[in-house]
N, C-alpha and C positions, 0 to 999 in steps of 0.2 A: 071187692071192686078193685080194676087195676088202677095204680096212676098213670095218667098220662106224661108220657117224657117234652119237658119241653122243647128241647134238642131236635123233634120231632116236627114240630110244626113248621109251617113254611115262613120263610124269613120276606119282609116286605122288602123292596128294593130300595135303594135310597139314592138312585141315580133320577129320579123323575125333575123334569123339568120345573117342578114348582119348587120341590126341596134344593134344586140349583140355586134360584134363584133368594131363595129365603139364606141360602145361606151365602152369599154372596151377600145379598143387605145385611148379614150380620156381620161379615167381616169387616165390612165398611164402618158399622156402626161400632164395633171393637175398637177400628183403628181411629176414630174420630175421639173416644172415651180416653182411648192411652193417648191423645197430646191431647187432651184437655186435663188428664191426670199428672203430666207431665210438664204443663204450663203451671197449675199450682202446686204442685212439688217445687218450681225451681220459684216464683214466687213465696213460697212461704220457706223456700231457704234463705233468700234475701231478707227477708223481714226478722228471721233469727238472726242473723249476722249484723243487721241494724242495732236490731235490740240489744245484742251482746256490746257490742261499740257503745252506745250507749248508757250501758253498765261499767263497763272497764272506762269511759269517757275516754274511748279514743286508745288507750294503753292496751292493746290486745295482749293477754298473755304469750309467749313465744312458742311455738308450738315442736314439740320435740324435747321440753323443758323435762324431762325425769331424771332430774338430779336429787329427788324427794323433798324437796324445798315447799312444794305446792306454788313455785314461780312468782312468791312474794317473801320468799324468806321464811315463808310458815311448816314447818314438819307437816310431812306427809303423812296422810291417813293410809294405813296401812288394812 
């Protein structure tokens, strides 16, 4: 028996007006998902930075501090 090549058969179109529109509601519904992804990203980036405040009460360590100190005087873990 031969195999059939798949290469061979006929390709469906993917211009039809229903797959238009289908993907058009999904680009929409893409872009609604990436700012609701992107509102709790930036929400739960605040909420680390609260928390971190917080923790240091307020004393943020300085940031750019790699003098190996670990930014309280304590040796660096290497």
């Amino acid at each position: 028996m031969r195999k059939i090549n798949p290469s061979s058969k006929p390709r469906r179109s993917s211009t039809s007006s229903r797959s238009a529109a289908e993907m058009a509601a999904l680009k929409e519904q893409n872009q609604r998902l990436q700012e609701q992804i992107d509102s709790l990203s930036s929400s739960l980036s605040l909420t680390i930075q609260e928390e971190i405040r917080k923790l240091y009460g307020g004393n943020l360590p300085r940031q750019g501090d790699d003098d190996g100190t670990g930014g309280a005087g304590q040796p660096g873990i290497c």
